[in-house]
C-alpha positions as CSV (number, residue, x, y, z in Angstrom):
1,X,158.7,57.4,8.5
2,X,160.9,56.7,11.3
3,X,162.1,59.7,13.5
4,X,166.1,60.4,13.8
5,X,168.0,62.7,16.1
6,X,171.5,64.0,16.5
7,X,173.0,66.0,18.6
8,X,176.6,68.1,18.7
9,X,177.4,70.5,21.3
10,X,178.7,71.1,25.1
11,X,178.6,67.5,27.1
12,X,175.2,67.7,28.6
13,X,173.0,65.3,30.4
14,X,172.3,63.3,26.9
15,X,169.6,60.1,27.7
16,X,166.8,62.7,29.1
17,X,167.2,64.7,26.1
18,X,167.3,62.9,23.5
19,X,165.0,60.4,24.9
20,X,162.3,63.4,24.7
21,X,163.1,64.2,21.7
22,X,162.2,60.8,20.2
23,X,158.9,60.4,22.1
24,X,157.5,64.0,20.3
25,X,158.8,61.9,17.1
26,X,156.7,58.6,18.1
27,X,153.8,59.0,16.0
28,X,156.6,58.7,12.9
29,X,157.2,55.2,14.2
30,X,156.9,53.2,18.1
31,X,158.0,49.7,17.0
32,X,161.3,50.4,18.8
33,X,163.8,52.9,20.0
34,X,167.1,53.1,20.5
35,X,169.6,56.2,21.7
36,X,173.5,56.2,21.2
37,X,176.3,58.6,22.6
38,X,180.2,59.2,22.9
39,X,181.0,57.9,26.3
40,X,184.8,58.8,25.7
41,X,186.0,55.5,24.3
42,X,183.5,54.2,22.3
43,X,179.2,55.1,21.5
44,X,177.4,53.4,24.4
45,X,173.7,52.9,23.6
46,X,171.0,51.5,24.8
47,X,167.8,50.2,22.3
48,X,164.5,48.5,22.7
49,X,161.4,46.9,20.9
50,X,158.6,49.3,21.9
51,X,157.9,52.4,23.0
52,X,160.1,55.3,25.0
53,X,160.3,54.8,27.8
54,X,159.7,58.0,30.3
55,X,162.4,56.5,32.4
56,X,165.7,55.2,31.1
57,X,168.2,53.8,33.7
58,X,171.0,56.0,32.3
59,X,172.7,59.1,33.1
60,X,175.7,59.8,30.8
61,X,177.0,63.1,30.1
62,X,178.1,63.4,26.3
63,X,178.5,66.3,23.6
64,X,178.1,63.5,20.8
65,X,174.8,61.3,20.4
66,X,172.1,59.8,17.7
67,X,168.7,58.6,18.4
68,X,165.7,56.9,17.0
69,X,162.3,55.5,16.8
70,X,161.6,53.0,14.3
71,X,159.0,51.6,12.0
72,X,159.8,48.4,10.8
73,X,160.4,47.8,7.1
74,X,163.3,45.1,7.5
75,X,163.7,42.6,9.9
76,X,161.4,41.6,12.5
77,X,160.9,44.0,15.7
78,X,164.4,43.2,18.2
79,X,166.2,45.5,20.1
80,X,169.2,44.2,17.6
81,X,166.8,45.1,14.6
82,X,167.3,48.8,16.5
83,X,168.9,51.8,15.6
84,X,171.5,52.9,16.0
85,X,174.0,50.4,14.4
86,X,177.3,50.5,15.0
87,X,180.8,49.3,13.4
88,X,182.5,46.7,15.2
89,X,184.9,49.2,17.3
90,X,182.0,50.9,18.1
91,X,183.4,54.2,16.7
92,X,181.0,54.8,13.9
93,X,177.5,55.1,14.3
94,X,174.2,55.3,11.7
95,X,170.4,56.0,12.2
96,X,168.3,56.0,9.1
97,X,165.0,56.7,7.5
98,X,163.4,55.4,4.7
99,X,164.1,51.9,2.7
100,X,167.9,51.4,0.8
101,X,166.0,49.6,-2.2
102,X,169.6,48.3,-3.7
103,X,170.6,46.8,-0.2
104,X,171.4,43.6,-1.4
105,X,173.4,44.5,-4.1
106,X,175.4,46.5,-1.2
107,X,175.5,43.7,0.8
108,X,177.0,41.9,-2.2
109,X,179.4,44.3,-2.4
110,X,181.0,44.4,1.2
111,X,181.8,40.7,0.6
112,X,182.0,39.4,4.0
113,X,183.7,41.6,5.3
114,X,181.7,43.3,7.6
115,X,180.0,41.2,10.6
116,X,176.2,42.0,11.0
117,X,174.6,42.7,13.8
118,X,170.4,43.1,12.4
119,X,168.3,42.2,9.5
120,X,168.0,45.9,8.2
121,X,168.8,47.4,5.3
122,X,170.3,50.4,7.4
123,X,173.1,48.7,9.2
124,X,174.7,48.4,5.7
125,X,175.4,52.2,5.9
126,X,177.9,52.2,8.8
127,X,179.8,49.5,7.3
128,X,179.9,51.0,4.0
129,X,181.3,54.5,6.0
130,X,184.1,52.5,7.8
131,X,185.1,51.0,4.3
132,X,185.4,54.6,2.8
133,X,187.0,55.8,5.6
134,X,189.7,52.5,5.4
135,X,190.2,53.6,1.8
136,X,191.6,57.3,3.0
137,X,188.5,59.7,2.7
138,X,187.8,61.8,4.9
139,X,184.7,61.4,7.4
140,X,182.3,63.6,5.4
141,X,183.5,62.8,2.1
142,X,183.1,59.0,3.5
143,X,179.1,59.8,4.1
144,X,178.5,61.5,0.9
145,X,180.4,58.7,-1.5
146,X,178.3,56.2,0.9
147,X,174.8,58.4,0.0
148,X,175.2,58.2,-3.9
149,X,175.4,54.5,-3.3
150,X,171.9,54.2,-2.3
151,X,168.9,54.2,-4.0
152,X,165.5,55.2,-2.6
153,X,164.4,58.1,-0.8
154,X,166.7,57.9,2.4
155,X,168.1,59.9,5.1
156,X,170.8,58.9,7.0
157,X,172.8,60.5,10.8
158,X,176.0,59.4,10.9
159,X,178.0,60.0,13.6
160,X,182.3,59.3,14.1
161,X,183.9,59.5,17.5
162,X,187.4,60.2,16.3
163,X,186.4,63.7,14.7
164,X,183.3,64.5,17.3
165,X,180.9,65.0,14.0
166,X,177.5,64.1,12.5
167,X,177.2,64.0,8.8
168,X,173.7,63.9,7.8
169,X,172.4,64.1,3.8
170,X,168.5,63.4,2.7
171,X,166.7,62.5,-0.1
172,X,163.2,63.0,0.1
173,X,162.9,62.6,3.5
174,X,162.7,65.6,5.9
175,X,165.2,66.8,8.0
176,X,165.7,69.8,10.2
177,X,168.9,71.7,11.8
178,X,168.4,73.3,15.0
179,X,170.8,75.3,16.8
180,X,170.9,77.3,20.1
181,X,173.8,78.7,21.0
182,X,176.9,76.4,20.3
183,X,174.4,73.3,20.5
184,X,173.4,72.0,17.0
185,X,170.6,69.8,16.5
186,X,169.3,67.3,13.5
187,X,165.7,65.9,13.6
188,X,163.0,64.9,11.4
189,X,160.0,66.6,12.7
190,X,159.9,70.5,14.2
191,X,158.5,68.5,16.9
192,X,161.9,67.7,18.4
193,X,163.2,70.7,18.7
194,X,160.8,72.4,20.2
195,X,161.9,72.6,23.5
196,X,166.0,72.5,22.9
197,X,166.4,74.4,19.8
198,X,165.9,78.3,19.3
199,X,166.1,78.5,15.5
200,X,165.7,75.7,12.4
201,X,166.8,75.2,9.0
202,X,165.1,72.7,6.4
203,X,168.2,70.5,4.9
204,X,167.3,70.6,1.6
205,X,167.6,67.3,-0.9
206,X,171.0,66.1,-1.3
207,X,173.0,68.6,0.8
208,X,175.5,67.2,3.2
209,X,175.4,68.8,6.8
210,X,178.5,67.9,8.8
211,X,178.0,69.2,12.4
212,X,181.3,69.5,14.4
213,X,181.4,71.8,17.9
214,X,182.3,74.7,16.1
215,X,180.1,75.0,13.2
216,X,177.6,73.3,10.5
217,X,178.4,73.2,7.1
218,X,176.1,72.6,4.3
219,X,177.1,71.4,0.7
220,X,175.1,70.6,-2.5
221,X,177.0,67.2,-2.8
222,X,175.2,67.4,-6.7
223,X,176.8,70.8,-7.8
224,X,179.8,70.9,-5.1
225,X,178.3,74.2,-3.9
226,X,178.1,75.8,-0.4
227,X,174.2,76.1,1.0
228,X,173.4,79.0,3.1
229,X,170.6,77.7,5.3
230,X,167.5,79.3,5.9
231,X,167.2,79.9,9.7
232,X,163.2,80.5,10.8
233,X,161.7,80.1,14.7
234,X,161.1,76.6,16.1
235,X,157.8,77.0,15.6
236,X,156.1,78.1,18.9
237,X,152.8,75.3,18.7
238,X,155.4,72.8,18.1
239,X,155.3,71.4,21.5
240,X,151.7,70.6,22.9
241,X,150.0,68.6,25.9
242,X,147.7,66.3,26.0
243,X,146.6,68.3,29.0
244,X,143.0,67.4,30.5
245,X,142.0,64.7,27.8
246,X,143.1,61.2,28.7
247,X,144.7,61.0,24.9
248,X,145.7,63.6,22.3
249,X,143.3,61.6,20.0
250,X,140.0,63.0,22.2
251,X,141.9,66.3,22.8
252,X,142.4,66.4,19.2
253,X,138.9,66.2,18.3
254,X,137.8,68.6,20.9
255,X,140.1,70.9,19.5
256,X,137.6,71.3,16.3
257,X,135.5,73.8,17.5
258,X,138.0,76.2,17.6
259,X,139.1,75.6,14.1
260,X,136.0,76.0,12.8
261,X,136.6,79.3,14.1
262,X,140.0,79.7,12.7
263,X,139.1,78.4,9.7
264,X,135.9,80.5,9.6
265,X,138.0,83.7,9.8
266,X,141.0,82.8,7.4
267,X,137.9,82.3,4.2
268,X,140.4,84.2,2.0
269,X,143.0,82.1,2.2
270,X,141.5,79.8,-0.5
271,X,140.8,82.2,-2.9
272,X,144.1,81.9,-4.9
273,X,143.3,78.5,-5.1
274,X,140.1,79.1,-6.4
275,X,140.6,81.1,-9.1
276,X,143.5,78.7,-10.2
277,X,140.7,75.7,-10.4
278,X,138.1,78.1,-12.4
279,X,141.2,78.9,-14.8
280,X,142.2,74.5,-15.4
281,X,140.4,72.1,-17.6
282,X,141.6,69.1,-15.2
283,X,141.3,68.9,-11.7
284,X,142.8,65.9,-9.9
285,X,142.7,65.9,-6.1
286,X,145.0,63.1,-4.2
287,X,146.6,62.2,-0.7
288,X,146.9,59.1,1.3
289,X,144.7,57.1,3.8
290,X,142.2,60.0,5.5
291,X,143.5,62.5,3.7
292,X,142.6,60.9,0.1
293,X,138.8,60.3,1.3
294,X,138.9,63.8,2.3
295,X,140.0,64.2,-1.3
296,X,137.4,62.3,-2.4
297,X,134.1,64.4,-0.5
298,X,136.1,67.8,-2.2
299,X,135.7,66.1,-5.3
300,X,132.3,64.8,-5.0
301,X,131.3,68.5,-4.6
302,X,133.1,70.3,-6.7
303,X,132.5,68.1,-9.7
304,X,129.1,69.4,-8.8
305,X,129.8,73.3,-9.7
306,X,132.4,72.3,-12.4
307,X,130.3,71.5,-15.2
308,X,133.6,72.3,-18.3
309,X,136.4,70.9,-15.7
310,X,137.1,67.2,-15.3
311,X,137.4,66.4,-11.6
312,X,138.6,63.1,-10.3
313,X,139.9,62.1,-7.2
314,X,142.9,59.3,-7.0
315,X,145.0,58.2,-4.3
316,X,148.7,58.7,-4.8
317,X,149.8,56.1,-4.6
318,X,147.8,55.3,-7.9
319,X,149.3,58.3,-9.9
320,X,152.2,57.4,-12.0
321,X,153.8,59.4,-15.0
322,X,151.7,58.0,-17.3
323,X,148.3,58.9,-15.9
324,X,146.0,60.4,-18.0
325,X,146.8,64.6,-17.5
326,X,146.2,67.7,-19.8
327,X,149.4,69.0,-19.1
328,X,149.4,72.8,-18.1
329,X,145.6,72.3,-18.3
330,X,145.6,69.9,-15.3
331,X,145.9,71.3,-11.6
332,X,147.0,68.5,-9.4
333,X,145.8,69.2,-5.8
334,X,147.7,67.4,-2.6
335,X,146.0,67.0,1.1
336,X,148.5,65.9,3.5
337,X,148.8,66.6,7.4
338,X,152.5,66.3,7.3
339,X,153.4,67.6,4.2
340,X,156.2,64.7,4.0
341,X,154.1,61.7,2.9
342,X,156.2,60.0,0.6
343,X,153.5,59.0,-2.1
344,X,152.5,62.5,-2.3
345,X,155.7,64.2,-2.8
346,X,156.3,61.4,-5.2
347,X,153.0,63.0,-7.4
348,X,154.1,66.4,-7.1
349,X,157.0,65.3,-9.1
350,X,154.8,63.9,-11.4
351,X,152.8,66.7,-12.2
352,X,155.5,68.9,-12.7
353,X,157.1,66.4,-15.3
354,X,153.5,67.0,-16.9
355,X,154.0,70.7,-17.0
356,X,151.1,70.8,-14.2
357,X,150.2,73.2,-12.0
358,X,150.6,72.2,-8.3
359,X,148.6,73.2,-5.0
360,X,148.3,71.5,-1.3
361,X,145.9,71.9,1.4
362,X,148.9,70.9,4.5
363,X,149.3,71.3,8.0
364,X,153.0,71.6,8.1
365,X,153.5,75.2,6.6
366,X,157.8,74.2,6.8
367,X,156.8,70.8,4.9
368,X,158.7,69.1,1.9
369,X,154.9,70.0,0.0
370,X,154.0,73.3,1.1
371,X,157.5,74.8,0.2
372,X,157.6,72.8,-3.6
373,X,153.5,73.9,-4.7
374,X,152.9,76.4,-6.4
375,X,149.5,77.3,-4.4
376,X,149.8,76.2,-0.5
377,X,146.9,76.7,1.6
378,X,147.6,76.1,5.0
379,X,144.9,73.7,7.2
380,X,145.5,76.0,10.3
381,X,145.0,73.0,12.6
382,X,147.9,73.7,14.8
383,X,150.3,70.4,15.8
384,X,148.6,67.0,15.8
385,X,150.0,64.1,17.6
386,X,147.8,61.5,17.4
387,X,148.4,59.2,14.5
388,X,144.6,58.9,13.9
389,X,143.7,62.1,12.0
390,X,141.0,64.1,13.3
391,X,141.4,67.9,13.2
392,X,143.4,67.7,10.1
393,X,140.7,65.3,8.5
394,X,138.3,68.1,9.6
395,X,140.2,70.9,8.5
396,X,140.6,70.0,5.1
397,X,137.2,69.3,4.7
398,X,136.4,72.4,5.8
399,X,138.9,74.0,3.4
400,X,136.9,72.2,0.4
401,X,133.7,73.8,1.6
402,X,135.4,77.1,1.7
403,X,136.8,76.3,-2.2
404,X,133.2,75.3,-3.5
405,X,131.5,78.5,-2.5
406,X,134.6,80.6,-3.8
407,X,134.3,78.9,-7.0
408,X,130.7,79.6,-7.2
409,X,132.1,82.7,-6.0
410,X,130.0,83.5,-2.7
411,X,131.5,85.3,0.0
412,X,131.5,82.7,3.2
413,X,130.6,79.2,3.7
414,X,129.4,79.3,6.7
415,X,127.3,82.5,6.8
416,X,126.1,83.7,10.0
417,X,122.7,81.7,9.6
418,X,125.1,78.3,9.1
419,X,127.8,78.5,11.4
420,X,125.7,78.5,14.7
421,X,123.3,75.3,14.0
422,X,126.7,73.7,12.8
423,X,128.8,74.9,15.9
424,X,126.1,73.8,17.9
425,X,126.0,70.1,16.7
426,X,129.3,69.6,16.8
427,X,129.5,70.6,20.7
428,X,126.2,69.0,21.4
429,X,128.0,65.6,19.9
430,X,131.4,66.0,21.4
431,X,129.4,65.4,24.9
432,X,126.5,63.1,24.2
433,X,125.9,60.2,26.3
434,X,124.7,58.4,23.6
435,X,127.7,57.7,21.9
436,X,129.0,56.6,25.2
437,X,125.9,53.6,25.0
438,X,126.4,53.1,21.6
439,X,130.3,52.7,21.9
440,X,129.8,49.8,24.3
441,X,127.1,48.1,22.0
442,X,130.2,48.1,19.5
443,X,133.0,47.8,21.0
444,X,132.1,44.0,21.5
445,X,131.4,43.5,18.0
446,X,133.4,42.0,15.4
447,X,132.7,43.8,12.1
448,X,130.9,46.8,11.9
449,X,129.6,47.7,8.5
450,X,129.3,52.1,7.7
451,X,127.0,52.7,4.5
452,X,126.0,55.9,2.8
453,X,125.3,57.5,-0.8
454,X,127.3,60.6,-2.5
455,X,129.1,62.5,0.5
456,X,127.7,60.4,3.0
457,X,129.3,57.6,1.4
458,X,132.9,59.8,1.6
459,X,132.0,60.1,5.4
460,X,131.4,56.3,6.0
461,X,134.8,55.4,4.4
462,X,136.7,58.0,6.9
463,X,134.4,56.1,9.4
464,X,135.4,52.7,8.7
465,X,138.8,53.6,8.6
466,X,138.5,55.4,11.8
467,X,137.4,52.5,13.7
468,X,139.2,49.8,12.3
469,X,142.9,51.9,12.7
470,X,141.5,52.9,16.0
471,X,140.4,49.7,17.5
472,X,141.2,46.8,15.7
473,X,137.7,46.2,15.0
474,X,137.0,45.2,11.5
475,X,134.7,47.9,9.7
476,X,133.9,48.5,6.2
477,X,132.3,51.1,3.9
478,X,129.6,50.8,1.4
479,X,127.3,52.5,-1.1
480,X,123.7,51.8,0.4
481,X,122.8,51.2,-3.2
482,X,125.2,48.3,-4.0
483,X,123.9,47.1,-0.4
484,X,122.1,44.0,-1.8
485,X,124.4,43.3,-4.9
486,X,126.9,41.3,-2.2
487,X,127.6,43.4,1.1
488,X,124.4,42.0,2.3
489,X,125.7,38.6,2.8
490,X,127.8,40.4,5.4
491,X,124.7,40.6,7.9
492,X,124.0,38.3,10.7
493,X,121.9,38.7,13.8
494,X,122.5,42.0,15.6
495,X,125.5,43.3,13.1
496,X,126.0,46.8,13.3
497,X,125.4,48.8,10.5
498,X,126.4,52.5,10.8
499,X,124.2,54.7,8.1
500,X,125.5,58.5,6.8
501,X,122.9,60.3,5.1
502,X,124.2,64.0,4.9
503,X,121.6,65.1,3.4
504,X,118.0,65.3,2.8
505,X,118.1,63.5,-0.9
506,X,120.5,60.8,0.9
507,X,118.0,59.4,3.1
508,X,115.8,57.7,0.5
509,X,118.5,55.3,-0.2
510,X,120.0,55.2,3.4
511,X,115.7,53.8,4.6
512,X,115.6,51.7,2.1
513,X,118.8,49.7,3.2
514,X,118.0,50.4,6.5
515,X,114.8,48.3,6.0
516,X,116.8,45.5,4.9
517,X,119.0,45.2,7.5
518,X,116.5,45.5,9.6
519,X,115.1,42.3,8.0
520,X,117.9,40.1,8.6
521,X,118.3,40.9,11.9
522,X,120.8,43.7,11.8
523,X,121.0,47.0,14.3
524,X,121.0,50.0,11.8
525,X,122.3,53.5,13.2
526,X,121.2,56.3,11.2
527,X,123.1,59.7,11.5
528,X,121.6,62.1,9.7
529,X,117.4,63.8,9.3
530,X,116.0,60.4,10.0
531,X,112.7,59.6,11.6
532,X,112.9,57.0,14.8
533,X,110.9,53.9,12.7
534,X,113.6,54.3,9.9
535,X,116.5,52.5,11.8
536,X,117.1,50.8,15.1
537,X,118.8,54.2,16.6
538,X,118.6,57.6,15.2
539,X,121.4,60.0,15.5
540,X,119.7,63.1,14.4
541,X,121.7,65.7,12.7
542,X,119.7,68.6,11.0
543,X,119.8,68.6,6.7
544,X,122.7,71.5,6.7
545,X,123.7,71.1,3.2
546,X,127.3,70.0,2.4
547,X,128.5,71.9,6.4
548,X,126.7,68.7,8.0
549,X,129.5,66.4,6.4
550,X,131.8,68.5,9.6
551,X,128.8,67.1,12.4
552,X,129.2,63.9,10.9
553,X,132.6,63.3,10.9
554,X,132.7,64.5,14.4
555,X,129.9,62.0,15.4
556,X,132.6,59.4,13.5
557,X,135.9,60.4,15.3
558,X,134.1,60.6,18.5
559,X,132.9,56.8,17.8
560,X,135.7,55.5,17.4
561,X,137.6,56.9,19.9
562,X,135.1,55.5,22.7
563,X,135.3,52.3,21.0
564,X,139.3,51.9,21.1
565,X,139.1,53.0,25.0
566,X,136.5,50.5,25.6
567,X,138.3,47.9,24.2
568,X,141.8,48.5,25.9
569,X,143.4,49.9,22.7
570,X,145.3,53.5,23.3
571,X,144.0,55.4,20.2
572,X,147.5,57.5,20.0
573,X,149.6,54.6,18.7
574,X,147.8,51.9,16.7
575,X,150.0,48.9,16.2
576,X,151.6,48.4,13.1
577,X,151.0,52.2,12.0
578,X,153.0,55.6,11.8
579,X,151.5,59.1,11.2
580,X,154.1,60.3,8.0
581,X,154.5,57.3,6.1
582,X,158.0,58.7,4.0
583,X,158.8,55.5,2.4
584,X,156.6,53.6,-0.3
């Protein structure tokens, strides 16, 4: 969740660069920050509630320094709720990612003897360190004996000013070692090394990496065994602008025509995939937040063409061992951005334990999930910065449409008749005024409700989530047919009520709750082949089969986005929220 640095190498002008390096990491977590480096008696640091910074008032030159970005999971938001934490001689040093779930029984265990600085779980670490280190071991022995201690998926940077080192180990929770030259790197995301680092290794679960001027060296801390590391390119899409847009969030969702494109030309990457679902009597398709009601419109139409497989779509943080599975018959199917969400790595392990067969739709090609499938197909939607989801929302989409017509085994999914008209709208609605007007209708309101039937229902959840993570504005998501069994009582004079019909059959149901909103003095919006009388506003999108689930989702995102700027909210970094959740 959070976003950790290290860094071991020539002294070098160490606040600007690591500093950088944490901001790339932000979307991980922004509740605070905090950088700390050798200043030749003791780590000096400075840490803060919020977000980096672009200018920090320090300019130390060090070879020796850890850094962080937080997401809270203990203690209240403080710059002494920070990381790093330090021991009391300021010699030994600890940034950490994920959630120590024995902590107290840790704490119990130090038995006053250590003085606390924080509320976190993670500050135990350092102090457990020193205590190894007082009983003799040495400083990477000290980190690894400290590392079986913990329970949890966890990574944790340590860094000790007497031998110049960072010892690093992870569970669970990704980590990357970058070098260039003599310089060695540690960092959770690609991201932050983009710019510093020439080459990167994936530190695989429970191996030790103990970083010293000279060298790295990697042990299996499990079967005492040296680990070669796999070196591979930083890759080169790894460090992106926001460039003309006024937020990566807008840029990101302008970015879709051209991976309709991508996508369009990379049709055979799913066939693998295909042919695995076709040969499975149990299909179960998961992931978290957007990517689980992406999940969910994948499901709804390939349940459709798979009249002897079972198809069900459940979020993962819903799967447990004892879920009902067939075993080798079952085919468990992961869409994740990041590759690293905790809850879905946590159902790959699952399935295996099942005897399952295992496949992702993912973004992060280097990720924790694309590496440990059996099947990866990659989302081709290049880097994504923004926490809210867009591309990568629209990508695997896109990726489901292209798995339904190869199991129904046609060619393309977008044939030369399809792609224009859908091309078309999506451009037409990535500039239309009318969203601007409609925007500023909503952005004052203060619950909006999206409705819809089949996939249009799928849309209006990504909708509702869209907004509400976006802008704080409360928005919800219904079936237009359970409309007036409760949700009804949710209308007042001029509520909004957002209506996806993606197709032609969807419209009946979409006019008929229409008509009673309408009633009670509600303003209906109705994306989709409606006729002006139906609702108070039409957003007309041509009946394009399942392909106009991509115009709507566009018409959505765009929404939403207008609606955070209008109401003062930056779209990037929602309060409270992180883009790879790694901890439960």
């Amino acid at each position: 969740m959070c976003g950790i640095f290290g860094y071991v190498g020539a002294s070098a002008p160490i606040v600007p660069m690591v500093s950088s390096a944490l901001r790339t990491m932000e979307y991980r977590g922004y509740d605070s920050w905090g950088i700390g480096w050798d200043d030749g008696d003791r780590f000096h640091n400075r840490k803060a509630p919020g977000r980096v910074p672009r200018v920090i008032d320090a300019s130390p030159q060090s070879g020796l320094a850890i850094g962080h970005t937080r997401w809270a999971t203990h203690g209240v938001v403080s710059a002494e709720n920070a990381h790093p934490h330090f021991d009391g001689a300021q010699q030994v040093g600890v940034v950490h990612n994920g959630v120590i779930e024995n902590a107290t029984e840790l704490l119990v265990s130090l038995d006053g003897t250590a003085n606390f600085l924080s509320e976190t779980d993670s500050e135990i670490v350092v102090h457990l360190v020193v205590r190894e280190l007082e009983y003799g071991k040495t400083f990477s022995d000290a980190v690894e004996a400290v590392f079986l201690q913990l329970t949890g998926s966890n990574a944790i940077v340590v860094a000790n000013r007497a031998t110049g080192e960072i010892a690093a180990i992870t569970s669970r929770s990704p980590l990357r070692l970058g070098r260039r030259g003599s310089s060695l790197y540690l960092a959770s995301d690609p991201l932050a090394l983009a710019e510093i680092a020439d080459e990167m290794a994936e530190i695989p679960d429970h191996t030790l990496v103990t970083m010293s001027r000279s060298s790295a060296m990697l042990r299996d801390i499990l079967l005492g065994e040296e680990v070669v590391p796999t070196w591979v390119p930083v890759p080169a899409d790894a460090h992106v602008e926001v460039g003309e847009h006024a937020h990566f969030t807008v840029k990101e969702i302008h970015d879709q025509p051209d991976l309709l494109m991508r996508l369009s030309a990379r049709e055979d990457d799913v066939t693998p995939l295909a042919e695995a679902i076709t040969s499975h009597s149990h299909l179960v398709l998961t992931g978290c937040g957007s990517a689980y009601y992406a999940a969910t419109l994948g499901a709804e139409w390939l349940r459709q063409r798979l009249n002897e497989t079972w198809v069900e779509a459940i979020p993962a943080s819903e799967i447990a061992a004892t879920t009902r599975n067939q075993g080798p018959k079952t085919l468990v199917l992961a869409l994740t951005q990041s590759g690293e969400t905790a809850d879905v790595v946590d159902v790959l392990h699952i399935a295996r334990s099942w005897g399952a067969t295992t496949a992702a739709l993912v973004n992060t090609e280097s990720s924790t999930v694309a590496t440990h499938v059996d099947i990866a197909v990659p989302l081709l939607a290049g880097t994504e910065r923004s926490v809210l989801a867009t591309k990568s929302f629209f990508a695997m989409v896109m990726r489901q449409l292209q798995l339904v017509h190869a199991v129904d085994g046609l060619p393309r999914s977008l044939d030369d008749a399809l792609f224009e008209p859908v091309s078309s709208a999506i451009n037409h609605w990535l500039s239309c005024e009318t969203l601007n007007e409609l925007a500023r209708q909503l952005e004052v309101a203060d619950h909006v409700l999206t409705l819809g039937k089949a996939s249009g229902h799928k849309v209006a959840l990504e909708a509702a989530l869209k907004i509400k993570e976006g802008s704080y504005v409360h928005a919800e998501a219904f079936l237009t047919g359970e409309l007036k069994h409760g949700p009804l009582a949710l209308v007042s004079q001029g509520t909004p009520c957002l209506l996806f019909a993606t197709a032609g059959d969807e419209v009946a149901s979409a006019k008929i709750a229409s008509r009673e909103i309408m009633s009670r003095g509600g303003f209906t919006v109705g994306i989709g082949p409606f006729d002006p009388p139906d609702c108070s506003l039409v957003l007309w999108v041509a009946d394009l089969g399942a392909a106009a689930s991509l115009v709507h989702i566009v018409i959505a995102q765009r929404l939403a986005y207008l609606i955070a700027v209008g109401r003062g909210v930056d779209p990037d970094f929602p309060r409270n929220l992180a883009k790879s959740v790694t901890v439960r």
